[in-house]
C-alpha positions as CSV (number, residue, x, y, z in Angstrom):
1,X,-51.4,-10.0,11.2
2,X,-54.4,-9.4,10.0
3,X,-56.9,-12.6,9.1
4,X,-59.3,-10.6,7.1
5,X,-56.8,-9.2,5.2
6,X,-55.0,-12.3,2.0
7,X,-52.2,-9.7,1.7
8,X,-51.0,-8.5,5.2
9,X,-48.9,-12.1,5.4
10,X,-47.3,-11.2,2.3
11,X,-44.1,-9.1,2.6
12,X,-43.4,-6.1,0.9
13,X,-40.5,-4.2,2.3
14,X,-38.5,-6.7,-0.3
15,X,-38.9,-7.6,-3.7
16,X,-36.7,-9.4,-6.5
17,X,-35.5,-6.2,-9.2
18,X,-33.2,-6.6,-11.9
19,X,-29.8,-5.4,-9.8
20,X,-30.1,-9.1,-8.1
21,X,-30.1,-10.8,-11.3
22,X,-26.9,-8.9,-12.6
23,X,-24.3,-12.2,-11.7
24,X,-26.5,-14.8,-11.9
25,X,-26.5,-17.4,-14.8
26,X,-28.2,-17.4,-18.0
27,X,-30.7,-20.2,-16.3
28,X,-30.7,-18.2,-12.4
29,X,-31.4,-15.4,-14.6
30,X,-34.2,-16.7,-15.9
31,X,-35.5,-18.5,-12.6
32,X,-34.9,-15.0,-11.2
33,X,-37.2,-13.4,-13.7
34,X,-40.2,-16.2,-13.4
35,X,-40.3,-15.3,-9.6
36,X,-40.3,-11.5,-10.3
37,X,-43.4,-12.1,-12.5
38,X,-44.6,-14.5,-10.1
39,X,-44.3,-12.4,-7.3
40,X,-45.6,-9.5,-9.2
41,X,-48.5,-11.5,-9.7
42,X,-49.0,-12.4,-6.1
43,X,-49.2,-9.1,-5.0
44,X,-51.0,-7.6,-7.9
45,X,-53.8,-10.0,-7.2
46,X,-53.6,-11.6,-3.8
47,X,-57.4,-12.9,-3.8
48,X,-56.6,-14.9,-6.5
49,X,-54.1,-17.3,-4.3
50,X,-55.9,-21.2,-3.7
51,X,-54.5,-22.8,-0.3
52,X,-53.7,-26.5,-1.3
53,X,-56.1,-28.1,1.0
54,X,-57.3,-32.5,0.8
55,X,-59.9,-31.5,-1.5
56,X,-57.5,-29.8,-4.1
57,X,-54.9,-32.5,-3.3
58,X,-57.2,-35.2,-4.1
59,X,-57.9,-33.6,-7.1
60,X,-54.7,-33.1,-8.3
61,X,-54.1,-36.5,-7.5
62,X,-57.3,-37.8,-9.4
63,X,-55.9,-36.1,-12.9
64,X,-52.7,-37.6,-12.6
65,X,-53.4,-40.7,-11.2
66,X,-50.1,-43.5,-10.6
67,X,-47.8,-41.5,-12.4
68,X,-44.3,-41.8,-11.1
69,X,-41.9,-38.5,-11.7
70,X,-38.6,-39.0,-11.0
71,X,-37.4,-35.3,-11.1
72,X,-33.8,-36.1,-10.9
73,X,-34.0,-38.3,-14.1
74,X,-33.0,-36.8,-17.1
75,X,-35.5,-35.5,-19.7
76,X,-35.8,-37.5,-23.1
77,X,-35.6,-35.5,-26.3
78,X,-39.3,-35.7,-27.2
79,X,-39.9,-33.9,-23.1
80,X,-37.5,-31.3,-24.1
């Protein structure tokens, strides 16, 4: 592997295509095509990836502050 180099960790011998999605469900389908794009993304523009390091995190935290997500809660109407 090669340090200098953001995209030589990234494997490219594989990537998600359309003949993977064929069985999937209307919502894998759709998960399927927003990692296609995202991985298309990724390795159309590898400098542009941000490790999530303590500064970041704190930041992240900072903007969000005590909220409390509870992701296997149900979403309200109005958060649909």
């Amino acid at each position: 592997m090669n340090d200098s180099d953001p995209t030589s960790s990234i494997p490219t011998n594989h990537s998600r295509n359309e003949s993977e999605c064929i069985d999937a469900t209307e919502h894998d389908w759709e998960l399927c095509e927003f990692l296609t794009l995202l991985e298309d993304d990724i390795l159309s523009n590898p400098e542009k990836l941000v490790a999530l390091d303590s500064t970041l995190q704190a930041r992240l935290d900072s903007l969000v502050g005590d909220i409390e997500v509870d992701i296997n809660s149900p979403l309200s109407a109005d958060d649909e």
